[in-house]
Every structure is written in C-alpha cells, then in structure tokens.
N, CA, C and O atoms as a MOPAC input file, in Angstrom:
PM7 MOZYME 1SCF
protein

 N     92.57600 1    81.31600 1    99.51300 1
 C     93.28400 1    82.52500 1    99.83400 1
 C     94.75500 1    82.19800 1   100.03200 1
 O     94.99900 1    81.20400 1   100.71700 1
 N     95.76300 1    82.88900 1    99.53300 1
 C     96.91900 1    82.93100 1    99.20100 1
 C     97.85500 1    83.91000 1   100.56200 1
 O     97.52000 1    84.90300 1   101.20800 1
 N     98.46000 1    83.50600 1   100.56700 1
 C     99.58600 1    84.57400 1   102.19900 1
 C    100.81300 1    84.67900 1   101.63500 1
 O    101.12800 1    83.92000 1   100.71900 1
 N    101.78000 1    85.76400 1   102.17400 1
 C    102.69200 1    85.79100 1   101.88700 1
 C    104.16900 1    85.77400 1   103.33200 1
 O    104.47300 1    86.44900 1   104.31600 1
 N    104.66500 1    84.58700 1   102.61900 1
 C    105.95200 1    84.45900 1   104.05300 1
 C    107.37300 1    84.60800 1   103.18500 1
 O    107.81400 1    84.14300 1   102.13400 1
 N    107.93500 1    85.71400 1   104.44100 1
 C    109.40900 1    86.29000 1   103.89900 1
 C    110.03000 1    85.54400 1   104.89700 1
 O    109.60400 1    85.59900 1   106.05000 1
 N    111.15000 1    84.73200 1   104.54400 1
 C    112.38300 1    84.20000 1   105.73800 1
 C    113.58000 1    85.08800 1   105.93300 1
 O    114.71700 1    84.64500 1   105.76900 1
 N    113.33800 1    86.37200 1   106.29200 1
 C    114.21600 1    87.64400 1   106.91900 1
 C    115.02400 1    87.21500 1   108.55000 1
 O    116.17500 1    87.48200 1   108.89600 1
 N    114.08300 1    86.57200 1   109.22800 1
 C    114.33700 1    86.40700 1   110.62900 1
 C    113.69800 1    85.25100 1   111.12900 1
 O    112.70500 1    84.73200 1   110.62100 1
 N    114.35400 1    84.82100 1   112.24100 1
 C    113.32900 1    83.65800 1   113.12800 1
 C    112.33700 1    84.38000 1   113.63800 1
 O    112.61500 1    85.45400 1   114.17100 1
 N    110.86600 1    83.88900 1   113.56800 1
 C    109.96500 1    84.56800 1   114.17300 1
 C    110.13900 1    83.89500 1   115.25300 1
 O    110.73800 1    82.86900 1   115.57400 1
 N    109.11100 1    85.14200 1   116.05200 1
 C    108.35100 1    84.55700 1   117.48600 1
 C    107.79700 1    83.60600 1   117.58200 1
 O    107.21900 1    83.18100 1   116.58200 1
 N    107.74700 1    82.97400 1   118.64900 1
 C    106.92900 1    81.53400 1   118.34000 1
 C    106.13800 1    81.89800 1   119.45300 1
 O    106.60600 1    82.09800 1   120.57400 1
 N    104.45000 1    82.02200 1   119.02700 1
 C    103.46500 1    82.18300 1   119.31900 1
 C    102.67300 1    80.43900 1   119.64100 1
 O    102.07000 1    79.75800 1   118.81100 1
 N    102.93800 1    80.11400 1   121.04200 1
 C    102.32100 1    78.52000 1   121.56200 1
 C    100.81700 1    78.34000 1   121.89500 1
 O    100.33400 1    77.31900 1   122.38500 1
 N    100.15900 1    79.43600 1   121.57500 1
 C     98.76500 1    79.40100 1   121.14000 1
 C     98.18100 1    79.73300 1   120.01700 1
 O     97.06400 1    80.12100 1   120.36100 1
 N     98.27500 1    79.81700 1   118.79600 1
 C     97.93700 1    80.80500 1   117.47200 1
 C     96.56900 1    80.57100 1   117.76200 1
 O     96.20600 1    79.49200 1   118.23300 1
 N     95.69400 1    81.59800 1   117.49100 1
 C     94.20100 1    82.02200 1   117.05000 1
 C     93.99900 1    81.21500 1   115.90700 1
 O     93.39600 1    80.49200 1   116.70000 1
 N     93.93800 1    80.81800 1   115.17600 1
 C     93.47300 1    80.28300 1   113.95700 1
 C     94.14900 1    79.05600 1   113.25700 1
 O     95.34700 1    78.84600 1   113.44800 1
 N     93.42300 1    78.26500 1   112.47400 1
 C     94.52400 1    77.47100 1   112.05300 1
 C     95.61000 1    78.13700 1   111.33000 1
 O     96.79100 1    77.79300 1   111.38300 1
 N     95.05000 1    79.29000 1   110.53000 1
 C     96.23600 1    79.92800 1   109.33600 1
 C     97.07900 1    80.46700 1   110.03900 1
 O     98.08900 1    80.86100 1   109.45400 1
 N     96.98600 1    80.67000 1   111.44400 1
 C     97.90500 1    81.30600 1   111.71100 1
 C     99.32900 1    80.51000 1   112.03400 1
 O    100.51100 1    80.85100 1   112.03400 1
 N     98.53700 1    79.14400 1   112.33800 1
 C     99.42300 1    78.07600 1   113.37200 1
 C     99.92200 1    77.74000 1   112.55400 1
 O    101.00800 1    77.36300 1   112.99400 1
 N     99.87900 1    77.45400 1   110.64000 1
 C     99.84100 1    76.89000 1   110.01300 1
 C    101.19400 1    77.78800 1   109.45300 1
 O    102.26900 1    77.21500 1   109.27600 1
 N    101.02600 1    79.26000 1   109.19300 1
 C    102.41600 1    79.95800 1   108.76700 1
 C    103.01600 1    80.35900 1   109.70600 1
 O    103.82400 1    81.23100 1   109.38700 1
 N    102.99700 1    80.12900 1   110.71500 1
 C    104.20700 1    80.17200 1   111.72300 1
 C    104.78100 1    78.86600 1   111.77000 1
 O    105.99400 1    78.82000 1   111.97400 1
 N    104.16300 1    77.80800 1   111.62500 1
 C    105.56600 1    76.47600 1   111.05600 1
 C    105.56200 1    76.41600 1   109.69200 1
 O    104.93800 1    75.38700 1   109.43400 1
 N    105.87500 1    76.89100 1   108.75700 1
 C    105.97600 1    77.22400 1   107.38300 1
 C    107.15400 1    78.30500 1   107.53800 1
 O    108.08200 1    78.22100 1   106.73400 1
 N    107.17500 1    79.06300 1   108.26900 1
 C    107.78600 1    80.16000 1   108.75600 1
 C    109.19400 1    79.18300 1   109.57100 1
 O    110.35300 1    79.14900 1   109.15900 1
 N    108.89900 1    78.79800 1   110.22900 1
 C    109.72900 1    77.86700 1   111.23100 1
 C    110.25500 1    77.03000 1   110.47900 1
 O    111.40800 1    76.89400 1   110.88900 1
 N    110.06500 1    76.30800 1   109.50800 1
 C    110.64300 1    75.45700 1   108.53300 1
 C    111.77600 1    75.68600 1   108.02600 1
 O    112.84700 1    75.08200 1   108.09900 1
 N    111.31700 1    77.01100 1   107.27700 1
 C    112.07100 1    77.72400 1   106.08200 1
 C    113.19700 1    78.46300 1   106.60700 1
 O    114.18100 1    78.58700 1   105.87800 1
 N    113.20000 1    79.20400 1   108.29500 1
 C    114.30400 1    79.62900 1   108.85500 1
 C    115.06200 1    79.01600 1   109.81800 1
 O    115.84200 1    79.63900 1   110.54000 1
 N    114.81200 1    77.38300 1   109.89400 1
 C    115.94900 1    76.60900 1   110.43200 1
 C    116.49500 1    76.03300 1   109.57200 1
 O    115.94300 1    75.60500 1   108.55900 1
 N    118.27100 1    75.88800 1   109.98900 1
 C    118.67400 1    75.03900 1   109.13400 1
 C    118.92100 1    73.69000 1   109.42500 1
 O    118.97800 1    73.55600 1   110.64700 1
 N    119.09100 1    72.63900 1   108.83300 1
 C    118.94300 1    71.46000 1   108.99300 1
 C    120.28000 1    71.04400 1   110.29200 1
 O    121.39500 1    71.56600 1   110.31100 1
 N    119.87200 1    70.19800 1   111.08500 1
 C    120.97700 1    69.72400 1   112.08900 1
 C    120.69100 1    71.09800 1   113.19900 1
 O    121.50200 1    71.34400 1   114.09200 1
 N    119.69700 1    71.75200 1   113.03800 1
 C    119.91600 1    72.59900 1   114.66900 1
 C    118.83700 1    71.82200 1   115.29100 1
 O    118.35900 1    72.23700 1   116.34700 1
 N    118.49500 1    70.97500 1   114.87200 1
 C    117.17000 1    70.69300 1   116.13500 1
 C    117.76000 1    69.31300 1   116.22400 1
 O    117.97500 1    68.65600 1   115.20600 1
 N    118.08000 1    68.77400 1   117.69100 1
 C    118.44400 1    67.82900 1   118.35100 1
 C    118.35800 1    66.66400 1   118.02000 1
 O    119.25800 1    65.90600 1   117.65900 1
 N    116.72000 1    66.38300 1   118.18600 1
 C    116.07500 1    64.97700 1   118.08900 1
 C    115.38000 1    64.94800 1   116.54200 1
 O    114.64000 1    64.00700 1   116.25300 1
 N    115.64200 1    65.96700 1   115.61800 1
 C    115.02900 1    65.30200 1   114.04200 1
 C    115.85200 1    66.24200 1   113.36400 1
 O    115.39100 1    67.24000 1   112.80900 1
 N    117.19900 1    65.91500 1   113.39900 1
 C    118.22300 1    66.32400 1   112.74300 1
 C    117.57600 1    66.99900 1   111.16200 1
 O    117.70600 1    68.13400 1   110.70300 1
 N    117.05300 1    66.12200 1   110.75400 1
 C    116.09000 1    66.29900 1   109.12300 1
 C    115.27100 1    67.57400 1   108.65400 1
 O    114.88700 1    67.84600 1   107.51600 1
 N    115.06900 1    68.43800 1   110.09200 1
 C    114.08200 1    69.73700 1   110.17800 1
 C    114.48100 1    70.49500 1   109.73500 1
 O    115.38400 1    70.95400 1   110.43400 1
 N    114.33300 1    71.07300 1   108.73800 1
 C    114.30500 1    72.42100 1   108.34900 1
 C    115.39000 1    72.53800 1   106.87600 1
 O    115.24600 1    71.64400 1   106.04200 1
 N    116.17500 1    73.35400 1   106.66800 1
 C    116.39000 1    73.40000 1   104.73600 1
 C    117.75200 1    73.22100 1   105.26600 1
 O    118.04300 1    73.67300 1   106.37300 1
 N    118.95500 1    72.32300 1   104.23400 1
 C    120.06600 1    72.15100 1   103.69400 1
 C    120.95000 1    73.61600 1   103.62900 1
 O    120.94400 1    74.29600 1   102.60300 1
 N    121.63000 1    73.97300 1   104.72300 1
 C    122.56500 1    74.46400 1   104.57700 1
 C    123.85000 1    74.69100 1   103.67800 1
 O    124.44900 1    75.76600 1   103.73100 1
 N    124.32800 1    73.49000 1   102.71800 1
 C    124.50500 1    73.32900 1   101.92100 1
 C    125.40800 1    74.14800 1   100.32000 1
 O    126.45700 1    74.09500 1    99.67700 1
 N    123.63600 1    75.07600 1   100.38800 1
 C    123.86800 1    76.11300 1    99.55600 1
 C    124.94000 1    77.50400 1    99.55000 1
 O    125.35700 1    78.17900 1    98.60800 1
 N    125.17800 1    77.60100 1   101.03200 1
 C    126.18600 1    78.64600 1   101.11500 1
 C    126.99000 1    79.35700 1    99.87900 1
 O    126.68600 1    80.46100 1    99.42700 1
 N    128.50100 1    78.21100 1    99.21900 1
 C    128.77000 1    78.65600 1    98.51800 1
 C    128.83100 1    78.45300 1    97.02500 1
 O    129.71000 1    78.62900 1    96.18200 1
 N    127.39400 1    77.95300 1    96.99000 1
 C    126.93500 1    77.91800 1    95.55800 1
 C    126.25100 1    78.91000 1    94.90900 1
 O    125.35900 1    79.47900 1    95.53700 1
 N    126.61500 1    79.41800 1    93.14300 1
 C    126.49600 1    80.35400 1    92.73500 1
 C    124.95100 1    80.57300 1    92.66000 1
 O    124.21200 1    79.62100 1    92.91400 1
 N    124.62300 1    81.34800 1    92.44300 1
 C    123.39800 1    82.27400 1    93.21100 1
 C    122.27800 1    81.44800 1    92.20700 1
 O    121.27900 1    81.25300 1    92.90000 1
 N    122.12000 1    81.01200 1    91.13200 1
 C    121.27700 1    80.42300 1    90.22300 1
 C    120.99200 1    78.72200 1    90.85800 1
 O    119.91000 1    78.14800 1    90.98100 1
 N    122.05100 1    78.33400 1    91.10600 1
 C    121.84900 1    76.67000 1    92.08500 1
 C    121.67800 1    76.69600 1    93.11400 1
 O    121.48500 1    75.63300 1    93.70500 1
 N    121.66900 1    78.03600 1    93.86900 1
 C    121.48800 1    78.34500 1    95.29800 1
 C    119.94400 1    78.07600 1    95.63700 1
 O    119.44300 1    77.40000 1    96.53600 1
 N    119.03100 1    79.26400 1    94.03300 1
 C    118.00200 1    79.07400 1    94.08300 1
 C    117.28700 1    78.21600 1    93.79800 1
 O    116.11100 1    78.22700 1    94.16400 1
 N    117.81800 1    77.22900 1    93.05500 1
 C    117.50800 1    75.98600 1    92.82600 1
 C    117.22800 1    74.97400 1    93.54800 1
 O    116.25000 1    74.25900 1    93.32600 1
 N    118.20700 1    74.75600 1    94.67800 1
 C    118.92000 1    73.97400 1    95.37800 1
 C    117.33200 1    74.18600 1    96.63900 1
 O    116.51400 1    73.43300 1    97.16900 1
 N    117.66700 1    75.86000 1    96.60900 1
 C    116.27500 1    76.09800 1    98.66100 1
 C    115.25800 1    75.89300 1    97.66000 1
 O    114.76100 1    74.78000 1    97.83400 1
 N    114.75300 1    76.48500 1    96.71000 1
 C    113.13900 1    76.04500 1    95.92800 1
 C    113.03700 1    74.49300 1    96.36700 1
 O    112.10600 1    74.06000 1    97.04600 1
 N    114.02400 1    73.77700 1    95.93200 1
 C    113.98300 1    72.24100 1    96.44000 1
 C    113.76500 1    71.70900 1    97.68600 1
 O    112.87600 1    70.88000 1    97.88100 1
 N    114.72900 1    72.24000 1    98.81800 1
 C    114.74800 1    71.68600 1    99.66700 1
 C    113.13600 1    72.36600 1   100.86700 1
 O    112.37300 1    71.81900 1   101.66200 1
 N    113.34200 1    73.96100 1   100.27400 1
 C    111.43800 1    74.30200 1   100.71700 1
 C    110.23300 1    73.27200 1   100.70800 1
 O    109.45300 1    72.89000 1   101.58000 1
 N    110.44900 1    72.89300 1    98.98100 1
 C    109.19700 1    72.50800 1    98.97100 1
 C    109.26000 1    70.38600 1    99.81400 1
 O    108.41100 1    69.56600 1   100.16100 1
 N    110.44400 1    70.42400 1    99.77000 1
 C    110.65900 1    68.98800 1   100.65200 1
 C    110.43000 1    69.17900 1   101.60300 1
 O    109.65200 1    68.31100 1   101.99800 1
 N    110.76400 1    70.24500 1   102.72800 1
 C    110.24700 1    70.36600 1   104.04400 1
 C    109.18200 1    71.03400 1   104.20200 1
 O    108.74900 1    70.91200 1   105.34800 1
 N    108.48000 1    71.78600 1   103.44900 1
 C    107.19700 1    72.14400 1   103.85900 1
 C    106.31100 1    70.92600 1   103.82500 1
 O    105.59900 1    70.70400 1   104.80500 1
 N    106.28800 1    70.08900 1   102.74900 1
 C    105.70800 1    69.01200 1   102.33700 1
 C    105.47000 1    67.70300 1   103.63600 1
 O    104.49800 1    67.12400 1   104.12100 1
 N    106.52500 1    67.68100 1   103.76900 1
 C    107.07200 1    66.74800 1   105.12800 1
 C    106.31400 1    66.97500 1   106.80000 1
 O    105.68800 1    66.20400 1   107.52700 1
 N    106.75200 1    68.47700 1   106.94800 1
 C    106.51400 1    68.92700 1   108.30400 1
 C    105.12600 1    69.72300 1   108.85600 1
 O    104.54700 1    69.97600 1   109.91300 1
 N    104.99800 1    69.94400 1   107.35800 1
 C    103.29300 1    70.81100 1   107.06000 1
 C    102.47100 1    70.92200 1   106.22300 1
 O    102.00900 1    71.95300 1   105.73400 1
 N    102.12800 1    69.36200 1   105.90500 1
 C    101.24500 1    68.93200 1   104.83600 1
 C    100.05900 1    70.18800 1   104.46500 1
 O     99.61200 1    70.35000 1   103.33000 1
 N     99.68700 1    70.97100 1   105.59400 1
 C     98.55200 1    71.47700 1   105.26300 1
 C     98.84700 1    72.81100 1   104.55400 1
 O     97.97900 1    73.46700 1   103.97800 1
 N     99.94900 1    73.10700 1   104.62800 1
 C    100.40700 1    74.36900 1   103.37700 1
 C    100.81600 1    73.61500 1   102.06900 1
 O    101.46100 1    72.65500 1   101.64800 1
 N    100.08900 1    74.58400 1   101.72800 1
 C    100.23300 1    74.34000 1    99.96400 1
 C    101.20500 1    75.51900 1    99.28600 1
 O    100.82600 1    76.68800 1    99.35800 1
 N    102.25400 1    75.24500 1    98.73600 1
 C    103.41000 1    76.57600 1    98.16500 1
 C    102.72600 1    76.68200 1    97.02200 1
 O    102.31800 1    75.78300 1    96.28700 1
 N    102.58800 1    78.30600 1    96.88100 1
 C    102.10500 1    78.65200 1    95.34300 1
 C    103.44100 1    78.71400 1    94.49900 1
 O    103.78300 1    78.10600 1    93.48500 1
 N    104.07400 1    79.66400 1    95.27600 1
 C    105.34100 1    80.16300 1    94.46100 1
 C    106.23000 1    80.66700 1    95.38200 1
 O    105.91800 1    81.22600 1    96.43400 1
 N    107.71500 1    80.39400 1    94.83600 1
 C    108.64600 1    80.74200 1    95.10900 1
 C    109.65600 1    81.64000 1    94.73800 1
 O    110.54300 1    81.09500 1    94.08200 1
 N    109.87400 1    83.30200 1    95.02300 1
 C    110.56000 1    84.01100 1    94.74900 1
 C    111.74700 1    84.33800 1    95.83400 1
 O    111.75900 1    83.89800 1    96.98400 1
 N    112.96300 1    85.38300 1    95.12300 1
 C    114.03900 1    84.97900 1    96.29800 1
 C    114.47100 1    87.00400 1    95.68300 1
 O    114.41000 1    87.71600 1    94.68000 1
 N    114.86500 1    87.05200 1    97.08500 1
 C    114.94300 1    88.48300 1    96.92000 1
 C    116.87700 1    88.38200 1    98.05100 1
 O    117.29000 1    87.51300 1    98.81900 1
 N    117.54800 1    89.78100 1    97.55200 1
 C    119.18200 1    89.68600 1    97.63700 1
 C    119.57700 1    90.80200 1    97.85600 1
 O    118.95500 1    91.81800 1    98.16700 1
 N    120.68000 1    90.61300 1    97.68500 1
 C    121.78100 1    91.64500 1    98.00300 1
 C    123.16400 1    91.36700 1    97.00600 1
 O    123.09900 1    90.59800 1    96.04700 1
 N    124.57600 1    92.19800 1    97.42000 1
 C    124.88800 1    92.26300 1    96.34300 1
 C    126.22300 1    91.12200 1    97.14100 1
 O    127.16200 1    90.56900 1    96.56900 1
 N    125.90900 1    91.08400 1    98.34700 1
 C    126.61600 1    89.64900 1    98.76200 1
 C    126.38300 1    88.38300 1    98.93200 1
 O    127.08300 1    87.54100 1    99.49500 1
 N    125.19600 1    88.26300 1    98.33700 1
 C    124.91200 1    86.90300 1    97.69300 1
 C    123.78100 1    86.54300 1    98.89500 1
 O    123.23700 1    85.43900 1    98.86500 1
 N    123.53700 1    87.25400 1    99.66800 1
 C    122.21900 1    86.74300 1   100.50600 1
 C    121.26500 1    86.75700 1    99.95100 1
 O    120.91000 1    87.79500 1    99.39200 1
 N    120.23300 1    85.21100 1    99.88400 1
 C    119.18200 1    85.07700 1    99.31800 1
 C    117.92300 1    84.96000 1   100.54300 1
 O    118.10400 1    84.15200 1   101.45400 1
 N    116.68100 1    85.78000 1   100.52000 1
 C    116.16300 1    85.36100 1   101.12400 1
 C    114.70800 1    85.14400 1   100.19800 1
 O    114.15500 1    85.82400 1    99.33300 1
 N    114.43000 1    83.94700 1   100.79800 1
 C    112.90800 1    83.46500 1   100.31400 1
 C    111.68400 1    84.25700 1   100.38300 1
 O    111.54600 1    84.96700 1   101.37900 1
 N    110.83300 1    84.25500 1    99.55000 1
 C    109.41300 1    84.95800 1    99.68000 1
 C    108.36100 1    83.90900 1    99.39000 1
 O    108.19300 1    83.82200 1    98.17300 1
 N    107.75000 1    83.25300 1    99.94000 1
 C    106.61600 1    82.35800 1   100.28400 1
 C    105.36400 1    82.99500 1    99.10900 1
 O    105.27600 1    84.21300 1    98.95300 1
 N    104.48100 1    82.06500 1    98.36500 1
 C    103.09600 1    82.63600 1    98.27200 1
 C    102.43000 1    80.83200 1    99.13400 1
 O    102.60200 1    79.67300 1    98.75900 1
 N    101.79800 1    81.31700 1   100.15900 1
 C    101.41700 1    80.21800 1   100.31900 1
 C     99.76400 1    79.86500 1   100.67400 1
 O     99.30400 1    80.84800 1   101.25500 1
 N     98.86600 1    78.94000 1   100.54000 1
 C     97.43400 1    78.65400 1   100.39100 1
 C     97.64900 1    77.56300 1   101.78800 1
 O     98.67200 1    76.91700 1   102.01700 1
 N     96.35900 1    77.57200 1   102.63900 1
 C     96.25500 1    76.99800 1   103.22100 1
 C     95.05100 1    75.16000 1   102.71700 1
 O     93.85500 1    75.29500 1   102.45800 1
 N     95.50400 1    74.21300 1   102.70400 1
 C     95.10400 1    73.18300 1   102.34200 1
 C     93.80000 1    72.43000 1   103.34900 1
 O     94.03600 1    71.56400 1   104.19100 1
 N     92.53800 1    72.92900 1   103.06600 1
 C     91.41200 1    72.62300 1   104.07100 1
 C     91.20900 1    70.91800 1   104.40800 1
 O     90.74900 1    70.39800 1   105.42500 1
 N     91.76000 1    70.24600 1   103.09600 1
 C     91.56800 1    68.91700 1   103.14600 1
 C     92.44500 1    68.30700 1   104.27200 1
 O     92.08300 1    67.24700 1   104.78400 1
 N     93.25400 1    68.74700 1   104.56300 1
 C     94.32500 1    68.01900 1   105.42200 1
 C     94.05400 1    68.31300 1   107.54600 1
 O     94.83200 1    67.79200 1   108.34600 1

C-alpha cells in the first residue's frame, strides 16, 4: 500500500504514533521539511537548502536527489514510489511523496 506526503508545512510531531505507518510518515514528513543545518547535533538531517536560486528544472532535480538521500539514510523503512513537485508562479516548489511502507526493515 502506497501513501501520499505533501511538504506544505512542518507537521505536528505526534511522540506516540498508533501504528508503524504512521510513525513511519511522520519522519518521512520530518525529513523532507527540514532543512539541512537546523538540527544541532546531525547537521546532515534533512534536504540541501541549496536549491533556492536554481532554475526550477535543477531545483527539481537537485530535492528528487537530495529526498531520496535522506529518506534512505534516516528512514530506511520508507520506500519512495515517486516524486512529483507542485508551484507557483514564484518559483515555490513543493514536494508530493508517493510513498510504500518497507515490512522487511
């Protein structure tokens, strides 16, 4: 089964989730809406800021990349199906997740 995560906002951070899937796209979720260097002690967390003012085609290039490096890293047990990116006409990209939860892990 396949889920879908939009990076619009920092979610809530829920310190008990019901389920694994749940625990599982709320740091998938958490990944994808920090940017790298806000977290103290693992500078490395979360996606390359970077992209700012790169044109909108290497932008998407650039987070498809650095997504699937930190999901990979921080939350082996999500599996990314696909990556779509939804905008505006000022160049804000935001991510749309298809993501599978990985039972083996």
């Amino acid at each position: 089964m396949s889920y879908l995560l939009t990076a619009n906002q920092k979610p809530a951070i829920d310190l008990d989730p019901k389920t694994t899937v749940e625990e599982v796209l709320q740091n998938v979720r958490t990944i994808i809406t920090t940017i790298k260097y806000e977290i103290p002690l693992d500078r490395d967390f979360g996606i390359d800021g970077d992209v700012i003012d790169m044109p909108t085609q290497q932008a998407q290039a650039k987070l498809s990349q650095e997504i699937f490096r930190a999901v990979r890293q921080y939350e082996p047990r999500a599996v990314i199906e696909s990556i779509d990116f939804s905008g505006d006409e000022s160049g804000k990209l935001i991510p749309k997740l298809e993501v599978s939860i990985s039972e083996a892990s």
